[in-house]
LUMLUMDREN-2810 file (N, C-alpha, C; in Angstrom, 1 decimal):
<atoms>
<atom><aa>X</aa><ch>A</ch><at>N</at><xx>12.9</xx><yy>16.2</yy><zz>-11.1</zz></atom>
<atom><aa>X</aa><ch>A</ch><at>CA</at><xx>14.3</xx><yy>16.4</yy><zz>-11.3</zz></atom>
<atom><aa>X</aa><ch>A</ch><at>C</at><xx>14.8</xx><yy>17.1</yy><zz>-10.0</zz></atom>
<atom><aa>X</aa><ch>A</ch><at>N</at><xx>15.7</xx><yy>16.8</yy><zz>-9.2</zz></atom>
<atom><aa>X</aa><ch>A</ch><at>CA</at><xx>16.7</xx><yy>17.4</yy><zz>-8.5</zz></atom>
<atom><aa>X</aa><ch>A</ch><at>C</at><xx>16.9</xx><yy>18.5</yy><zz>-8.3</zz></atom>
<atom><aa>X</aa><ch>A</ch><at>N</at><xx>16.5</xx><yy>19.7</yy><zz>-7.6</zz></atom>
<atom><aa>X</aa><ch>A</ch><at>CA</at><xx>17.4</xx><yy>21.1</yy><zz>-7.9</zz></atom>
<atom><aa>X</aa><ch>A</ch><at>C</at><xx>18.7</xx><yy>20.9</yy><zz>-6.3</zz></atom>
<atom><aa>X</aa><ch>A</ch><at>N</at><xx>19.6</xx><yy>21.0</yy><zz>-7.0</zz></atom>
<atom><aa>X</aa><ch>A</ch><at>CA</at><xx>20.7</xx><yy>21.6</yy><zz>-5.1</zz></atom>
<atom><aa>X</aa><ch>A</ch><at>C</at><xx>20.8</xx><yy>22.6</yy><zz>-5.3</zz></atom>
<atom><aa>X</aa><ch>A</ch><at>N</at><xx>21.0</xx><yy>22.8</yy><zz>-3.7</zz></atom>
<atom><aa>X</aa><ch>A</ch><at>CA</at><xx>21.0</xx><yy>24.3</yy><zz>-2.9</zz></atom>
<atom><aa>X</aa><ch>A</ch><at>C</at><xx>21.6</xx><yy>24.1</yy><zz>-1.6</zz></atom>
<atom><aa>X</aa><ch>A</ch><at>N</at><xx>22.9</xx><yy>24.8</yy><zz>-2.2</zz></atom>
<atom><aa>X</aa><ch>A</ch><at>CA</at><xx>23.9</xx><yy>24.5</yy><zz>-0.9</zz></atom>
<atom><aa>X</aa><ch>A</ch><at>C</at><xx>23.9</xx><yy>23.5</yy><zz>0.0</zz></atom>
<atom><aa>X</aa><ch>A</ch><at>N</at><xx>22.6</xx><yy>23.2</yy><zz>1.1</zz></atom>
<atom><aa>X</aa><ch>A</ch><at>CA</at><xx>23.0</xx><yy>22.6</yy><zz>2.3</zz></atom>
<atom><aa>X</aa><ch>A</ch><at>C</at><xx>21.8</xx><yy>21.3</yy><zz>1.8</zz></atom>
<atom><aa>X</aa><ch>A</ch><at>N</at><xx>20.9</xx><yy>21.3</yy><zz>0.8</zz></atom>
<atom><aa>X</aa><ch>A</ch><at>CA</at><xx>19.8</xx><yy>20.8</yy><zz>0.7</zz></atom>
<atom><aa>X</aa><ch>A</ch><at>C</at><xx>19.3</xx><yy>20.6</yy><zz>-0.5</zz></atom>
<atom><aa>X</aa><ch>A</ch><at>N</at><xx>18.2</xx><yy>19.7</yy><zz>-1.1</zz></atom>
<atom><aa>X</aa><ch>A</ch><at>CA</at><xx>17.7</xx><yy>19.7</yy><zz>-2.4</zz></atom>
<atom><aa>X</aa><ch>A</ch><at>C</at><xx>16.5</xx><yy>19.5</yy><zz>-2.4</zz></atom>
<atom><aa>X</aa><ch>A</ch><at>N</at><xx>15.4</xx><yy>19.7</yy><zz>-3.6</zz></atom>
<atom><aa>X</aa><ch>A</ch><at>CA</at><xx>14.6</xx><yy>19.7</yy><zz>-3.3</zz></atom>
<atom><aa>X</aa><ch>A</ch><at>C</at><xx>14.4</xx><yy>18.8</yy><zz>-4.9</zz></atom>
<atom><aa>X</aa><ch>A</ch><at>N</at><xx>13.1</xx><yy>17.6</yy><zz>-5.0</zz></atom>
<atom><aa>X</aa><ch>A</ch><at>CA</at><xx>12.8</xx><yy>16.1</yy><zz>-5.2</zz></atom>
<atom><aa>X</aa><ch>A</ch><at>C</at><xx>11.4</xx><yy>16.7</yy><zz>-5.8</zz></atom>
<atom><aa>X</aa><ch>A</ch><at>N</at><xx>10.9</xx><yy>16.8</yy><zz>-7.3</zz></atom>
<atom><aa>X</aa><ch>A</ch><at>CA</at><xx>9.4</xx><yy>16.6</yy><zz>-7.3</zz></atom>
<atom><aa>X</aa><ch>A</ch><at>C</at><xx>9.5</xx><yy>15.0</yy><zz>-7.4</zz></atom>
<atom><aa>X</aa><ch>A</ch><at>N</at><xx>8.1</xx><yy>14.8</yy><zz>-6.8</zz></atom>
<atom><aa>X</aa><ch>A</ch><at>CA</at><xx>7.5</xx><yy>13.7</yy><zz>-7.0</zz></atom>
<atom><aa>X</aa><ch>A</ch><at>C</at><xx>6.3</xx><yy>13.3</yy><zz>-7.9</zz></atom>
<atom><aa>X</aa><ch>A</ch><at>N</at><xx>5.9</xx><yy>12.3</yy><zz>-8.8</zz></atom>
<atom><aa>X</aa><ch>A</ch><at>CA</at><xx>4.3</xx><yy>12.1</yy><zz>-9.2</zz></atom>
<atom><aa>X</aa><ch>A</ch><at>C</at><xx>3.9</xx><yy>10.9</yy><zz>-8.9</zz></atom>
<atom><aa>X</aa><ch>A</ch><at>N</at><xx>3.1</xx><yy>10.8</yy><zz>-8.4</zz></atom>
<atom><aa>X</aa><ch>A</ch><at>CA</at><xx>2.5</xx><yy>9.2</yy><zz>-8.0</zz></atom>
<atom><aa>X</aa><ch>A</ch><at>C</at><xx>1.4</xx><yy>9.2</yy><zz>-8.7</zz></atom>
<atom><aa>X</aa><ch>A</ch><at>N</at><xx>1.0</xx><yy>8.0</yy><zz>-8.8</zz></atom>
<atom><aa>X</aa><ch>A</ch><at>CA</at><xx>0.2</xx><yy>7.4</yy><zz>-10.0</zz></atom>
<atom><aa>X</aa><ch>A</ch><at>C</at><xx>-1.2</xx><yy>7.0</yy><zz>-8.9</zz></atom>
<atom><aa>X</aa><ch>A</ch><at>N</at><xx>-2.0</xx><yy>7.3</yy><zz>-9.3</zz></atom>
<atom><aa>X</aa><ch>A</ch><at>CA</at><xx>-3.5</xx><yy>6.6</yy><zz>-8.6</zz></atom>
<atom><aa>X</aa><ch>A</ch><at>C</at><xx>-3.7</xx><yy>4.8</yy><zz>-8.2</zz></atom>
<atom><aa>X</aa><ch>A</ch><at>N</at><xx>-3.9</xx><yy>4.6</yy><zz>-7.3</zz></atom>
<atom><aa>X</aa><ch>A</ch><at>CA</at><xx>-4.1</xx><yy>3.6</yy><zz>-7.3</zz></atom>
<atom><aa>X</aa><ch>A</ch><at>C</at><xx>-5.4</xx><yy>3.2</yy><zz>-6.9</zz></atom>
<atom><aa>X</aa><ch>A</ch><at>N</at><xx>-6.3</xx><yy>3.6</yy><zz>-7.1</zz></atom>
<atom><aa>X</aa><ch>A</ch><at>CA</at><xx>-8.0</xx><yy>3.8</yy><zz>-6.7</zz></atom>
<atom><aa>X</aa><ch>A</ch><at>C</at><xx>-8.7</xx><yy>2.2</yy><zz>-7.6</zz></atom>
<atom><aa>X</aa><ch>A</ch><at>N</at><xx>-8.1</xx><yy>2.7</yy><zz>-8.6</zz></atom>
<atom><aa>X</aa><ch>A</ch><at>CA</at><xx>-8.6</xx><yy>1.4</yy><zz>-9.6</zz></atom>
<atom><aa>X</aa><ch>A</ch><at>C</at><xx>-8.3</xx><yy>0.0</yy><zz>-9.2</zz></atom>
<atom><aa>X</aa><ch>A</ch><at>N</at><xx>-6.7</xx><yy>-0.1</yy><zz>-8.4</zz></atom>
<atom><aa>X</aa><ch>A</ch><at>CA</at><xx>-6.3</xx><yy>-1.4</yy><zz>-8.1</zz></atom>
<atom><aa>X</aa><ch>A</ch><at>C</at><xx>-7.5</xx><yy>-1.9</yy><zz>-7.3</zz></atom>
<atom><aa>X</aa><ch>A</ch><at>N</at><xx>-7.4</xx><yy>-3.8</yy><zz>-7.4</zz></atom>
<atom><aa>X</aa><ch>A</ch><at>CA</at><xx>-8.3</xx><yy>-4.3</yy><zz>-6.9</zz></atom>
<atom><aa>X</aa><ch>A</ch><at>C</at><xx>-7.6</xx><yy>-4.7</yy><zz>-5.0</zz></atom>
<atom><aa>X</aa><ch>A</ch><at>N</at><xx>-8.1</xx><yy>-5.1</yy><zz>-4.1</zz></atom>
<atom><aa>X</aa><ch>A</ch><at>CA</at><xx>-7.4</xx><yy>-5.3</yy><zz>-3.5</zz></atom>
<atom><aa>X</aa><ch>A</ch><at>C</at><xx>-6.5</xx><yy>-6.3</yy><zz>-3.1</zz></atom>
<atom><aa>X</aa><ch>A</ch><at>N</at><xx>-6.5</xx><yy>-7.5</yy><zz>-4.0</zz></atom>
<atom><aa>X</aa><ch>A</ch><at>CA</at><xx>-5.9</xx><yy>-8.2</yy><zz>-4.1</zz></atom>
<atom><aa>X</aa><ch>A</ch><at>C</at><xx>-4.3</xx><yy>-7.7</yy><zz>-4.3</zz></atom>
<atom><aa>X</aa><ch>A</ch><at>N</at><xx>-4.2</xx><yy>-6.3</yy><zz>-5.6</zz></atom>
<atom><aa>X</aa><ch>A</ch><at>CA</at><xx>-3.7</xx><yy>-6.0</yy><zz>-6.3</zz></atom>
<atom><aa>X</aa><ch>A</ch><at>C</at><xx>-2.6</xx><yy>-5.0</yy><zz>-5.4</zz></atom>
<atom><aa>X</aa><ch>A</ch><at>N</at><xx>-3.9</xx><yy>-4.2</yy><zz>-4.2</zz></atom>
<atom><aa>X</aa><ch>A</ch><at>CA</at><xx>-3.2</xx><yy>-3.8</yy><zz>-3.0</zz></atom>
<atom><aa>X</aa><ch>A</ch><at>C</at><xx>-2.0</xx><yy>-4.3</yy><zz>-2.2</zz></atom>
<atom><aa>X</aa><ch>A</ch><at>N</at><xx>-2.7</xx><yy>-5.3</yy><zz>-1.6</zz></atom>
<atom><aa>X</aa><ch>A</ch><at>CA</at><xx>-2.0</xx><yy>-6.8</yy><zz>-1.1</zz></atom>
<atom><aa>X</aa><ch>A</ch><at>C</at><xx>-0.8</xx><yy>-7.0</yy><zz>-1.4</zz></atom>
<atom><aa>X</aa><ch>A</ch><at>N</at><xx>-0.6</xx><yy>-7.4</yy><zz>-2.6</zz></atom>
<atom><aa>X</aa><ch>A</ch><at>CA</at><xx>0.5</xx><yy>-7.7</yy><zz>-3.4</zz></atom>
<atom><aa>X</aa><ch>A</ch><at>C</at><xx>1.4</xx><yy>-6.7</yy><zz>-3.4</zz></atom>
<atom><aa>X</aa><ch>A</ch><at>N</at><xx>1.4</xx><yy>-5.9</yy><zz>-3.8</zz></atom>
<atom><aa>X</aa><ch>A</ch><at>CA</at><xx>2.1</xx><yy>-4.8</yy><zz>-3.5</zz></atom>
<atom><aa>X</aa><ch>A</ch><at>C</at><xx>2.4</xx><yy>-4.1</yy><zz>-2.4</zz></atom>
<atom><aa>X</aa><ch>A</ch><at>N</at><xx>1.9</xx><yy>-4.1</yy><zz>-1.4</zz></atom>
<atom><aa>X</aa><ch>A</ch><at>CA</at><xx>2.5</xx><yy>-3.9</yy><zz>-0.2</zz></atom>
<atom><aa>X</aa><ch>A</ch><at>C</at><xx>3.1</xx><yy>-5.1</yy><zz>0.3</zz></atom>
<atom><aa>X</aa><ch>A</ch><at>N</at><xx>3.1</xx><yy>-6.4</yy><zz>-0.1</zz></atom>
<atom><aa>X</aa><ch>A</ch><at>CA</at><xx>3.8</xx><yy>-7.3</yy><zz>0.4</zz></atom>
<atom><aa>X</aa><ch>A</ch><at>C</at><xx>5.1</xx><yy>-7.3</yy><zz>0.0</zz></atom>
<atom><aa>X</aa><ch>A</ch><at>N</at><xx>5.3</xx><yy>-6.4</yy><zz>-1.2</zz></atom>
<atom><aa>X</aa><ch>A</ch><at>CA</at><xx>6.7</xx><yy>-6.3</yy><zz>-1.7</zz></atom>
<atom><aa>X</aa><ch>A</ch><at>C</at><xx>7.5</xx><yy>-5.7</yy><zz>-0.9</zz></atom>
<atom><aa>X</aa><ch>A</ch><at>N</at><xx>6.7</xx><yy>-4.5</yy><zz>-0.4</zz></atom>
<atom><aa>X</aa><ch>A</ch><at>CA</at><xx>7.8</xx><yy>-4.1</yy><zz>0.6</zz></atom>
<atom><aa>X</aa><ch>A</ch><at>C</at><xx>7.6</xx><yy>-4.0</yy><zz>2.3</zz></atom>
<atom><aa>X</aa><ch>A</ch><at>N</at><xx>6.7</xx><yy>-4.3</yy><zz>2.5</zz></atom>
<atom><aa>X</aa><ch>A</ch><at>CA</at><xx>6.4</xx><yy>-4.9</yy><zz>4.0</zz></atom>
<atom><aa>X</aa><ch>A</ch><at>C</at><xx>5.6</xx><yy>-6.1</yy><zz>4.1</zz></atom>
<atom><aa>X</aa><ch>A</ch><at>N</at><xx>5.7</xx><yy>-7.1</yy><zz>5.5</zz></atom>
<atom><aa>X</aa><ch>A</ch><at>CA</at><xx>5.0</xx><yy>-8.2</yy><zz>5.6</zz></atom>
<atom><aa>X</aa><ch>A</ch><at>C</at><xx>3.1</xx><yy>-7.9</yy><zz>5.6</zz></atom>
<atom><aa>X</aa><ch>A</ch><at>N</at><xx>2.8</xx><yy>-8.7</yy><zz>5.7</zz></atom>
<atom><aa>X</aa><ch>A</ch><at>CA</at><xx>1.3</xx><yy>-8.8</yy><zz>5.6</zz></atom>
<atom><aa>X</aa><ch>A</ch><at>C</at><xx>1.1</xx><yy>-9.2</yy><zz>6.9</zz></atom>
<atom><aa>X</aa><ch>A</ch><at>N</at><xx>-0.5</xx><yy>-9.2</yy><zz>8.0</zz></atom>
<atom><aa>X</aa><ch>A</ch><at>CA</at><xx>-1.1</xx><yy>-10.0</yy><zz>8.7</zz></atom>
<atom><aa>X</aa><ch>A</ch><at>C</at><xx>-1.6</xx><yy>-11.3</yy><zz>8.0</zz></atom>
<atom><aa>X</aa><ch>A</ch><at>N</at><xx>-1.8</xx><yy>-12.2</yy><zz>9.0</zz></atom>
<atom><aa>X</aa><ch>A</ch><at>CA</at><xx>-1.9</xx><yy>-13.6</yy><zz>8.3</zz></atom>
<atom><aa>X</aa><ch>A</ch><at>C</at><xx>-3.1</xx><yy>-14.1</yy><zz>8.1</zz></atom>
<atom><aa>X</aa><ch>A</ch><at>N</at><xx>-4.3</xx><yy>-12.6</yy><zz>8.4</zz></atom>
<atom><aa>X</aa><ch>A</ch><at>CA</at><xx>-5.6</xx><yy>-13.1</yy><zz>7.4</zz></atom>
<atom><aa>X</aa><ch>A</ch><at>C</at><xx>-5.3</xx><yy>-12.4</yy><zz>6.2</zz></atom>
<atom><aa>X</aa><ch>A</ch><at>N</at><xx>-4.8</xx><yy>-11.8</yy><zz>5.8</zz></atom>
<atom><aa>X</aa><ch>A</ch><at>CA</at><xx>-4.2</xx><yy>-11.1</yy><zz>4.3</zz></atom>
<atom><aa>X</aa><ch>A</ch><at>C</at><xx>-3.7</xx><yy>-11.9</yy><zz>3.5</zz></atom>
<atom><aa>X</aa><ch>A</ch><at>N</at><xx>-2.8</xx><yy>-12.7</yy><zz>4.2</zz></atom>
<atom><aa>X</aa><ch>A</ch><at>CA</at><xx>-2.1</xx><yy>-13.5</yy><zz>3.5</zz></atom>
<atom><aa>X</aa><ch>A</ch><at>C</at><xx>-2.9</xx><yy>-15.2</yy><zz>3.1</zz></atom>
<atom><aa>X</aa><ch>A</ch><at>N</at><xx>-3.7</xx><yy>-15.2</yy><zz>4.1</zz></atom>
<atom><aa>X</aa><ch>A</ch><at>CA</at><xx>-4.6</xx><yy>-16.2</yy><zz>3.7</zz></atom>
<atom><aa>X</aa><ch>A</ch><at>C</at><xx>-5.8</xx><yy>-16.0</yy><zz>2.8</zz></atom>
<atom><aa>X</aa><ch>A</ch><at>N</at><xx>-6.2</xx><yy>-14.6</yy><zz>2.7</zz></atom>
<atom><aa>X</aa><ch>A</ch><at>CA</at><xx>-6.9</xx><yy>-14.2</yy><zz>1.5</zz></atom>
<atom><aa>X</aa><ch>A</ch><at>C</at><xx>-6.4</xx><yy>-14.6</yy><zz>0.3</zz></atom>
<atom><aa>X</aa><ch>A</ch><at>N</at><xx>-5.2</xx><yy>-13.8</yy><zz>0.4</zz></atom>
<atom><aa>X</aa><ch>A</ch><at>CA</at><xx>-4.4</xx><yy>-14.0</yy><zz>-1.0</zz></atom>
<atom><aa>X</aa><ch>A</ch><at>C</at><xx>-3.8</xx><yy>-15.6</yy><zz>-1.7</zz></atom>
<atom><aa>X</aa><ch>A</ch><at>N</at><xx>-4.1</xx><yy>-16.5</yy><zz>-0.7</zz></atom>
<atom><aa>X</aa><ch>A</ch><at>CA</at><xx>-3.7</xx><yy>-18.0</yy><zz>-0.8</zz></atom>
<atom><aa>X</aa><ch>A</ch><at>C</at><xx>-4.9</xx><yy>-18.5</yy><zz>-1.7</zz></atom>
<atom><aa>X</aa><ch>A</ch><at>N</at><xx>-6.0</xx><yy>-18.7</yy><zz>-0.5</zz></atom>
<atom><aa>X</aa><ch>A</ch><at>CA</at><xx>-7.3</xx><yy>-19.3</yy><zz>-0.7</zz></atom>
<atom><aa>X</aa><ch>A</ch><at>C</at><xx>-8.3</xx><yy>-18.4</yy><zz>-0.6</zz></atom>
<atom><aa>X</aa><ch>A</ch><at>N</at><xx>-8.4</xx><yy>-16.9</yy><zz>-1.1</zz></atom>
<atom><aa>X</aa><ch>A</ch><at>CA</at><xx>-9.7</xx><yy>-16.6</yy><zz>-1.4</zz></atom>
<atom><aa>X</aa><ch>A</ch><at>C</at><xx>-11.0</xx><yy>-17.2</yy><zz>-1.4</zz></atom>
<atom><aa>X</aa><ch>A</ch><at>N</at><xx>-11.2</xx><yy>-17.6</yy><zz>0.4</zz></atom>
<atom><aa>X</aa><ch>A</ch><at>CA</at><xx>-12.6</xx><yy>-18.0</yy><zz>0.7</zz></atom>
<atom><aa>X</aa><ch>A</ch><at>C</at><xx>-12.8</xx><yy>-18.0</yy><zz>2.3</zz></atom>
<atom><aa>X</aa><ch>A</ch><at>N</at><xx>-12.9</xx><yy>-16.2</yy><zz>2.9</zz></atom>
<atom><aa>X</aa><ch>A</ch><at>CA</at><xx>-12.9</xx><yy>-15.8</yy><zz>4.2</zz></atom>
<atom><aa>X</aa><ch>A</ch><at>C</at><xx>-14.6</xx><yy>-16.0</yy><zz>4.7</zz></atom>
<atom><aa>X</aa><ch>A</ch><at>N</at><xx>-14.7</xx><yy>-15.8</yy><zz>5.4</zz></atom>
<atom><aa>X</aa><ch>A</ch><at>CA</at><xx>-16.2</xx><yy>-16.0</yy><zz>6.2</zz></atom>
<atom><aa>X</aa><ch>A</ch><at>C</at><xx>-16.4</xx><yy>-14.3</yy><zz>6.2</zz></atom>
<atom><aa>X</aa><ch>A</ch><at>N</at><xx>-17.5</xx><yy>-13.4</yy><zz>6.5</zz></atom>
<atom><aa>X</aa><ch>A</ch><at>CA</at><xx>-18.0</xx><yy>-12.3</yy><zz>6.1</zz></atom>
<atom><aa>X</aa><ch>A</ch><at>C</at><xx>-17.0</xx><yy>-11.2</yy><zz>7.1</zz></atom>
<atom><aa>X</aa><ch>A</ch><at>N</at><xx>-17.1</xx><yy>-12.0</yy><zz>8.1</zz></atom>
<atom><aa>X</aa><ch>A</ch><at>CA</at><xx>-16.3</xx><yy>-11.2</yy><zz>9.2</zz></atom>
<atom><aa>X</aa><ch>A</ch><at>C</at><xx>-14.7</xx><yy>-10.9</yy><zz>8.8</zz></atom>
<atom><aa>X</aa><ch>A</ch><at>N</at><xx>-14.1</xx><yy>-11.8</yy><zz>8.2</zz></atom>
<atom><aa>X</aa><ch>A</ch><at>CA</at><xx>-12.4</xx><yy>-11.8</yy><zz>8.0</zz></atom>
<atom><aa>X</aa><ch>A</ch><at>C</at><xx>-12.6</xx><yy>-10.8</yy><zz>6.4</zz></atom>
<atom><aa>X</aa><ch>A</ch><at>N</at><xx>-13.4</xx><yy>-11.1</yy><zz>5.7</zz></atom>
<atom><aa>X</aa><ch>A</ch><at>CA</at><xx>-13.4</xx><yy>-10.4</yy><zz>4.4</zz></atom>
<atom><aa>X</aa><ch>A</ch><at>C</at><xx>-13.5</xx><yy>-9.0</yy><zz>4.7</zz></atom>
<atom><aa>X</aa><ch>A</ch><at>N</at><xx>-14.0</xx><yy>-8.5</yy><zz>5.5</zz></atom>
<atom><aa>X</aa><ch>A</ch><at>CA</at><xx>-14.3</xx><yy>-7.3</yy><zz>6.1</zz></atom>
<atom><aa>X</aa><ch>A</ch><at>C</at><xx>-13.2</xx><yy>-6.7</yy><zz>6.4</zz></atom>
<atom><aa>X</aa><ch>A</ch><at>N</at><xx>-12.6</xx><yy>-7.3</yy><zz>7.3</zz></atom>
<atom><aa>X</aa><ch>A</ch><at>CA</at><xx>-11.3</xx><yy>-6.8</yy><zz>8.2</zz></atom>
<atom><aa>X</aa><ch>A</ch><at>C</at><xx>-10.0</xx><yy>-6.8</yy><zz>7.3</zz></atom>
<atom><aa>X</aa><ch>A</ch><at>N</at><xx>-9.9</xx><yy>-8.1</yy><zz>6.1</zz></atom>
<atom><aa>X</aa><ch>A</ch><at>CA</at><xx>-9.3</xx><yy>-7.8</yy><zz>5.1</zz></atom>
<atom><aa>X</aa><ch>A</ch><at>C</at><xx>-9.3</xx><yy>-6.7</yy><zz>4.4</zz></atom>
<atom><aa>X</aa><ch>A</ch><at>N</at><xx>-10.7</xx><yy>-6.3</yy><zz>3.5</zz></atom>
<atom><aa>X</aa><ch>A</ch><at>CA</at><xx>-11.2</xx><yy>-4.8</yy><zz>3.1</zz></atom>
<atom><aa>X</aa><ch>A</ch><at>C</at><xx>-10.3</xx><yy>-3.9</yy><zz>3.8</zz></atom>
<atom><aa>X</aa><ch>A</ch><at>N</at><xx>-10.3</xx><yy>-3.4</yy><zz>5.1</zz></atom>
<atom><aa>X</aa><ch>A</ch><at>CA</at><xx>-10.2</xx><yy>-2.6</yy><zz>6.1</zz></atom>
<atom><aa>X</aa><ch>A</ch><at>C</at><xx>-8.7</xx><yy>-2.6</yy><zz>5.6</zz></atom>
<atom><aa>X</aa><ch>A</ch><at>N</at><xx>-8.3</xx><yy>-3.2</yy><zz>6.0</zz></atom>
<atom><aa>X</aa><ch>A</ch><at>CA</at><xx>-6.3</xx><yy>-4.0</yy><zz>5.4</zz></atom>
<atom><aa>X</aa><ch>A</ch><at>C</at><xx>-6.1</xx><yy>-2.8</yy><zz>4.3</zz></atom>
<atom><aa>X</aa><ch>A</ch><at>N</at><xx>-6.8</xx><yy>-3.9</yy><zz>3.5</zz></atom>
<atom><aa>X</aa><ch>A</ch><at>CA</at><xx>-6.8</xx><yy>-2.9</yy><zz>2.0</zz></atom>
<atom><aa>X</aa><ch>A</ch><at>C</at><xx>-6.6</xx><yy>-1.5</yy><zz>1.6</zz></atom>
<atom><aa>X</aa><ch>A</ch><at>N</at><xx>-7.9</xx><yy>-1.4</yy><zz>2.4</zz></atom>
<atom><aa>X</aa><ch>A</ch><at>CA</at><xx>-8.2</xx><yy>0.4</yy><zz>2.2</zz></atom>
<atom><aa>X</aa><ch>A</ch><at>C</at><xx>-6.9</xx><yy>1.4</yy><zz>2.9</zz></atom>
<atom><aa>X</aa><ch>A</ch><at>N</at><xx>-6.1</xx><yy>1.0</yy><zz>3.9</zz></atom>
<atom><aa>X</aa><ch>A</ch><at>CA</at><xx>-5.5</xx><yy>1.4</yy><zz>4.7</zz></atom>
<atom><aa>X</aa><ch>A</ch><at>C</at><xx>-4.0</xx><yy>1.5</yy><zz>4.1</zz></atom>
<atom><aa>X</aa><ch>A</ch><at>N</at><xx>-4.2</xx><yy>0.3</yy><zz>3.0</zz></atom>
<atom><aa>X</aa><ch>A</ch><at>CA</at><xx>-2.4</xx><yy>0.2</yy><zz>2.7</zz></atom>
<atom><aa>X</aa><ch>A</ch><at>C</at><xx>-2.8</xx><yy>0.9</yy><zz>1.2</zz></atom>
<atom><aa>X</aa><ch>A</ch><at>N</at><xx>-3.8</xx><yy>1.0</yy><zz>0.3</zz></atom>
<atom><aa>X</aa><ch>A</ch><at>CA</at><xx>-3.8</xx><yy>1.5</yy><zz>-0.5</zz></atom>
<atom><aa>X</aa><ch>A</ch><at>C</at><xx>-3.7</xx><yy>3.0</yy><zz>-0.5</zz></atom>
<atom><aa>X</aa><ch>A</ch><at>N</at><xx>-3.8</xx><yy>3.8</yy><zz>1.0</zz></atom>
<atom><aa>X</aa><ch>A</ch><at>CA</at><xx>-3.8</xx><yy>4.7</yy><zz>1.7</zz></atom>
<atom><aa>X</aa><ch>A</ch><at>C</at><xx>-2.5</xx><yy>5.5</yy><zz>1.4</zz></atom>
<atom><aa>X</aa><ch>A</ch><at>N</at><xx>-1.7</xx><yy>4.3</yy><zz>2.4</zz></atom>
<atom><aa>X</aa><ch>A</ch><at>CA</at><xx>-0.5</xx><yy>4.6</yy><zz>2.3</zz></atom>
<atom><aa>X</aa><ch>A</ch><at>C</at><xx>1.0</xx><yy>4.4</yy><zz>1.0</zz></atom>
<atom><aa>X</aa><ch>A</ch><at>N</at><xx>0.0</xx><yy>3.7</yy><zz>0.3</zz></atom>
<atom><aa>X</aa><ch>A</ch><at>CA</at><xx>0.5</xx><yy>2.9</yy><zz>-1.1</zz></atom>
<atom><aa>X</aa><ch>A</ch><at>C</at><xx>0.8</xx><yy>4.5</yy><zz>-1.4</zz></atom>
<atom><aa>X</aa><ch>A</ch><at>N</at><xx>-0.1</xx><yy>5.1</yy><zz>-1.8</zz></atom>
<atom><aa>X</aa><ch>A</ch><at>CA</at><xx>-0.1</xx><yy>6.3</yy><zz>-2.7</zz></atom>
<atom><aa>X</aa><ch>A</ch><at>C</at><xx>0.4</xx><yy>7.8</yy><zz>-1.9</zz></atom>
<atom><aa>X</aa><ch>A</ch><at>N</at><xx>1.2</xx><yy>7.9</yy><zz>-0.8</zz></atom>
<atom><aa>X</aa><ch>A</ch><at>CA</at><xx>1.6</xx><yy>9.0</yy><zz>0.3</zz></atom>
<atom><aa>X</aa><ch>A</ch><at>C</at><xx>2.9</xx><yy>9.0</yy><zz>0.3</zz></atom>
<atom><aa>X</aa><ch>A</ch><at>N</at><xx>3.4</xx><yy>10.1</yy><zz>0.1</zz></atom>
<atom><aa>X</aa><ch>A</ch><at>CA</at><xx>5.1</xx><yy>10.2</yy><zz>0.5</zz></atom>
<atom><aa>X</aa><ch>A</ch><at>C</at><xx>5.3</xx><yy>10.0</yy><zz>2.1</zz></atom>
<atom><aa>X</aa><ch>A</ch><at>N</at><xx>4.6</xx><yy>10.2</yy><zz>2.8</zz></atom>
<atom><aa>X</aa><ch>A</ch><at>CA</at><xx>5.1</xx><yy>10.8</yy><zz>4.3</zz></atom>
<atom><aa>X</aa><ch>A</ch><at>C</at><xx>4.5</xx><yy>9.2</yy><zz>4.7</zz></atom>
<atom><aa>X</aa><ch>A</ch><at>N</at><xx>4.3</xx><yy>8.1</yy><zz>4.1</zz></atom>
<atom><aa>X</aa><ch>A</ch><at>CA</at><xx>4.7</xx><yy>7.2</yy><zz>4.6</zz></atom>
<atom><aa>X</aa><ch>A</ch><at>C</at><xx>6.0</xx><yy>6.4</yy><zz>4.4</zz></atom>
<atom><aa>X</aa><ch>A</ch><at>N</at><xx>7.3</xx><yy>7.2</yy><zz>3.7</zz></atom>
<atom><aa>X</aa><ch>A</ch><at>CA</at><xx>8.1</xx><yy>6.6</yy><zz>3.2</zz></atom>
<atom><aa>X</aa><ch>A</ch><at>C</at><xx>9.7</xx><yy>7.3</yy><zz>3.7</zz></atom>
<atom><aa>X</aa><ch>A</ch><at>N</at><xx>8.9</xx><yy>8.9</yy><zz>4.6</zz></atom>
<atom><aa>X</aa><ch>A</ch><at>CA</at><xx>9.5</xx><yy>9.4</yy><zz>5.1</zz></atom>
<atom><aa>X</aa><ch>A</ch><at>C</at><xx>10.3</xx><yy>9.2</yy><zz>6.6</zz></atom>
<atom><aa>X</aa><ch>A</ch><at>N</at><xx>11.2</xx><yy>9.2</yy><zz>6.7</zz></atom>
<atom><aa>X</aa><ch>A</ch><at>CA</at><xx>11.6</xx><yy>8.9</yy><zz>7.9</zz></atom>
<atom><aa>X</aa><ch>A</ch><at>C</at><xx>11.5</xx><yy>10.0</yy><zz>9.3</zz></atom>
</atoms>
C-alpha cells in the first residue's frame, strides 16, 4: 500500500519466487516484456539445441530468472 509524504511516497513490494519455474517458463515470460536472443527463441520453437547452444540457453535462463524476481531491474 502507498504511504505519501509530502515530496515522495513510499511502495511495499512482494514478489513471488520464481526458482520452481522451468526455463522454458523463464523464457516466456521475459519475452513478454523484452525481446529474446535468437538461440532462445529457437529453443522455445524446436526444442532440439546441440550441447553447446543448450548451455548458453541455460545461462539465458538463469540470468533473466535473476532479474525476473529484482526490483532494481525495473528501476530507472
Amino acid at each position: 500500500m502507498p504511504s505519501c509524504v509530502n515530496n515522495h511516497f513510499h511502495l511495499v513490494l512482494k514478489i513471488g519466487s520464481n526458482e520452481n519455474w522451468t526455463d522454458k517458463q523463464v523464457l516466456m515470460t521475459w519475452l513478454t516484456l523484452y525481446s529474446l536472443p535468437v538461440l532462445c527463441q529457437r529453443y522455445l520453437e524446436v526444442d532440439d539445441l546441440d550441447g553447446a547452444s543448450f548451455r548458453r540457453v541455460q545461462k539465458y535462463a538463469a540470468e533473466y530468472r535473476e532479474r525476473l524476481c529484482s526490483i532494481y531491474s525495473y528501476h530507472p
